[in-house]
C-alpha positions as CSV (number, residue, x, y, z in Angstrom):
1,X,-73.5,82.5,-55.1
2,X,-75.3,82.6,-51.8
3,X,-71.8,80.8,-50.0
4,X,-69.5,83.2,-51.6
5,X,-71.4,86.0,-50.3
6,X,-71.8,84.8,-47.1
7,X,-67.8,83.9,-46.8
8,X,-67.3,88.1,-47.9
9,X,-69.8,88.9,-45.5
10,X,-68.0,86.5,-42.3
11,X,-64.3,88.0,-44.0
12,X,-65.9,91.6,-43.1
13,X,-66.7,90.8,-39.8
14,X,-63.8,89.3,-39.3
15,X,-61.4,93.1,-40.9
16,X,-64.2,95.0,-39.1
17,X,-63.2,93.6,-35.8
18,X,-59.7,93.9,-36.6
19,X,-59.7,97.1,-37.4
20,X,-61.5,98.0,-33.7
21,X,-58.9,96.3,-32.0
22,X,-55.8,98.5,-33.2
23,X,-57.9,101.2,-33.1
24,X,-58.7,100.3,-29.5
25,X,-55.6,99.7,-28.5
26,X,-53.8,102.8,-30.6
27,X,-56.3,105.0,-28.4
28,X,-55.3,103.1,-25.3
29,X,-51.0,103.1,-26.1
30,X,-51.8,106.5,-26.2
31,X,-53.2,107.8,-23.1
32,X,-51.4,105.9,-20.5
33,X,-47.1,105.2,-20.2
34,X,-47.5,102.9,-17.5
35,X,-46.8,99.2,-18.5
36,X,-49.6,97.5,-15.8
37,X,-52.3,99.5,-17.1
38,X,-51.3,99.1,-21.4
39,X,-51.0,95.4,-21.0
40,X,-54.7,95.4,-18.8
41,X,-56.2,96.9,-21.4
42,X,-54.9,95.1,-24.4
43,X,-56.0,91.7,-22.3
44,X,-60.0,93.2,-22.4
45,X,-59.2,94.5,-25.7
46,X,-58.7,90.8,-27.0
47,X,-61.9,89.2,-25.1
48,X,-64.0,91.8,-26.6
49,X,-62.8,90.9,-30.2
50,X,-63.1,87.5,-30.0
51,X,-66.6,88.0,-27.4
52,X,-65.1,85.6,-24.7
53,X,-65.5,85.6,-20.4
54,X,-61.6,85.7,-19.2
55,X,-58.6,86.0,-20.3
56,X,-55.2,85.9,-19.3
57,X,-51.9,87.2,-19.8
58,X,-48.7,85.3,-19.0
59,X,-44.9,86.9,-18.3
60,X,-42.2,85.1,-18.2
61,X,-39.7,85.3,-15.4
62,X,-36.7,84.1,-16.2
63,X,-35.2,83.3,-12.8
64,X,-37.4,80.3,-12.1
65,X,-38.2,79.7,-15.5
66,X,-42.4,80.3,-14.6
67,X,-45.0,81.9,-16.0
68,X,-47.2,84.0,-14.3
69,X,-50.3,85.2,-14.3
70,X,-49.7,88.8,-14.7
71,X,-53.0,90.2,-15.7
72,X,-56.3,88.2,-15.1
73,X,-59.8,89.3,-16.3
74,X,-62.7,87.3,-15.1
75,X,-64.3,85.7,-12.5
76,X,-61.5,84.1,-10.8
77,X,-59.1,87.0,-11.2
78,X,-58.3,87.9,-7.3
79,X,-57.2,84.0,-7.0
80,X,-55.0,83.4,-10.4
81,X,-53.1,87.1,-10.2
82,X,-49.6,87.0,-9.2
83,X,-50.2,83.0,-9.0
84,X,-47.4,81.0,-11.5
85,X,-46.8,77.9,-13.1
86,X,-44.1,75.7,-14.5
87,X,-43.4,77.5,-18.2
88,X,-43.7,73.9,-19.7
89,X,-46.9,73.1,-18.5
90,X,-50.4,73.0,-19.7
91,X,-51.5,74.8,-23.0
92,X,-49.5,78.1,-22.0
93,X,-46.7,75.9,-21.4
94,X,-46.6,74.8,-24.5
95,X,-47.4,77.6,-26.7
96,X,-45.1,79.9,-24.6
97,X,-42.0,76.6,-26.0
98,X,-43.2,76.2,-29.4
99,X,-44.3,79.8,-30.4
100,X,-47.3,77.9,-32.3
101,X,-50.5,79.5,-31.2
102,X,-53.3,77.3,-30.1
103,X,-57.1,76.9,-30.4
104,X,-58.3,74.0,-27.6
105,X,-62.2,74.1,-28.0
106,X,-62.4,71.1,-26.2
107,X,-59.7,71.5,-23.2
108,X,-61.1,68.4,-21.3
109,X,-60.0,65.7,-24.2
110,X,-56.4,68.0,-24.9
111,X,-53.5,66.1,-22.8
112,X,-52.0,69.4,-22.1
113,X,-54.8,70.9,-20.5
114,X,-54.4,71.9,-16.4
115,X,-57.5,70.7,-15.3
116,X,-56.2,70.8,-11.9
117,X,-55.8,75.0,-11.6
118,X,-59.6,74.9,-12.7
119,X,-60.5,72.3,-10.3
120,X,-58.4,74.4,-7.6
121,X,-60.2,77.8,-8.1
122,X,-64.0,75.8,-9.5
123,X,-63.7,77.5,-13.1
124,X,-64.4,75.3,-16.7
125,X,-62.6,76.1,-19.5
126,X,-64.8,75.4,-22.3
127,X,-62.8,76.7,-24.9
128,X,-59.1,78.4,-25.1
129,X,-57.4,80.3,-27.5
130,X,-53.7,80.8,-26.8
131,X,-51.0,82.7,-28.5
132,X,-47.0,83.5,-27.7
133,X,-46.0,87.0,-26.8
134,X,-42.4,87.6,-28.4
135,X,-40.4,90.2,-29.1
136,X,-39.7,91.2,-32.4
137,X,-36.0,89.1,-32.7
138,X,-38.8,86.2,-32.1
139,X,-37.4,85.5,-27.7
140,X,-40.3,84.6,-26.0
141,X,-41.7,87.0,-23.2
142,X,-45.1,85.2,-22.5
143,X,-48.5,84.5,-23.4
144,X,-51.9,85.5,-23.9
145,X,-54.7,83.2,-23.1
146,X,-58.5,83.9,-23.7
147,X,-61.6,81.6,-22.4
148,X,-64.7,80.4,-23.3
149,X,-66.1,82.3,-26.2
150,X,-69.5,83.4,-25.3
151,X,-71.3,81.7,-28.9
152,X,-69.7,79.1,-30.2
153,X,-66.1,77.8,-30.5
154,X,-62.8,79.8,-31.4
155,X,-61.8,79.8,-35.0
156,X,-59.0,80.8,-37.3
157,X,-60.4,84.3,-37.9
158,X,-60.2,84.5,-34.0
159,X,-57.1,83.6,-33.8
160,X,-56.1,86.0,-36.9
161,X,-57.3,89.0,-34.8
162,X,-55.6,87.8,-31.4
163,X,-52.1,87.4,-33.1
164,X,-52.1,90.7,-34.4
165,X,-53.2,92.3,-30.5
166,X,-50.2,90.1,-29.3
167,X,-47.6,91.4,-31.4
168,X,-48.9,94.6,-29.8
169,X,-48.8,93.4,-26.5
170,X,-45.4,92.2,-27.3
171,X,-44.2,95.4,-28.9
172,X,-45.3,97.3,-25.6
173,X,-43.4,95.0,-23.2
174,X,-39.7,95.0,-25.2
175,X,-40.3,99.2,-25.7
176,X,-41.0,99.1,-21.5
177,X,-38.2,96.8,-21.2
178,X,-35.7,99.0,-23.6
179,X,-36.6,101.9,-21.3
180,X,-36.2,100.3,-17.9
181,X,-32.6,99.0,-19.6
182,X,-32.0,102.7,-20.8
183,X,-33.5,104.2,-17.4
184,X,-31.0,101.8,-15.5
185,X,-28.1,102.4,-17.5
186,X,-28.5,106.5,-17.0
187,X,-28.5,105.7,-13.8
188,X,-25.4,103.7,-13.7
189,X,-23.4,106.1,-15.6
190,X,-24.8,109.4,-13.4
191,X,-23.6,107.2,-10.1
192,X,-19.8,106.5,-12.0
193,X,-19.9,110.3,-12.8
194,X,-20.3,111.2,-8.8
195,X,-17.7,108.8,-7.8
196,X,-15.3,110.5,-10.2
């Protein structure tokens, strides 16, 4: 009796912290347009809701086929920002190929683990939890990476509530994308209407 009320109790917690998240991050999608600031907050949005140290969100950029670190929280955010890396390597690498999230609570005995960026910038990763970004047709745009839970190792019921704040994150970057596209083409069609 006494393990089925305790499972109820740990499935609360889990919905509870759900629920915060969306709620979070409806109240943030609301008050700000710009892309920078949405995507900021959805990255300390997911550390708080799975209580981890850092976190990181990968973009894609096509052209050289990298990922880069577009938003870093944490203590070694002013060295990874702006810094990219081969989209096929490490954990990121791989989720961002597969589209199969990933819990790596022990990233030192994983064989896809880049020990050498937290070697470069003196940072352990204890434990990872990483998860594609993709747009709704399912193309991959990047991925979100969070570090070291504070208690403990990541779970599935961590991973539950970070896959539904990516699909947010993901929603947010195609509707910024769609308007840049629509922005452009206005702009396109006002400059053929002059010339005419």
């Amino acid at each position: 009796m006494s393990d089925t009320h305790e499972a109820d109790s740990a499935l609360l917690v889990v919905r509870n912290r759900q629920i915060a998240a969306v709620h979070q991050i409806s109240r943030m999608l609301s008050s700000t347009l710009d892309l920078d600031d949405r995507l900021s907050g959805i990255l300390a949005v997911s550390m708080d809701a799975v209580d981890a140290v850092a976190g990181t969100l990968y973009l894609y950029r096509q052209h050289d086929q990298k990922l880069v670190f577009q938003h870093v929280v944490g203590e070694k955010s002013k060295e990874l920002t702006g810094q990219a890396i081969d989209s096929k390597a490490g954990v990121s690498g791989a989720v961002f190929q597969t589209g199969i999230p990933q819990i790596t609570n022990h990233p030192n005995e994983a064989s896809d683990h880049r020990t050498d960026i937290d070697k470069q910038i003196g940072f352990e990763s204890k434990t990872i939890l990483t998860v594609p970004l993709q747009h709704e047709a399912g193309r991959p745009v990047g991925v979100m990476q969070i570090l070291n839970k504070r208690n403990g190792e990541f779970d599935e019921r961590d991973l539950e509530v970070l896959e539904i704040v990516a699909a947010i994150a993901a929603g947010s970057i195609e509707n910024a994308q769609l308007q840049r596209d629509a922005q452009m083409a206005a702009m396109a069609q006002a400059i053929g209407n002059l010339s005419h």
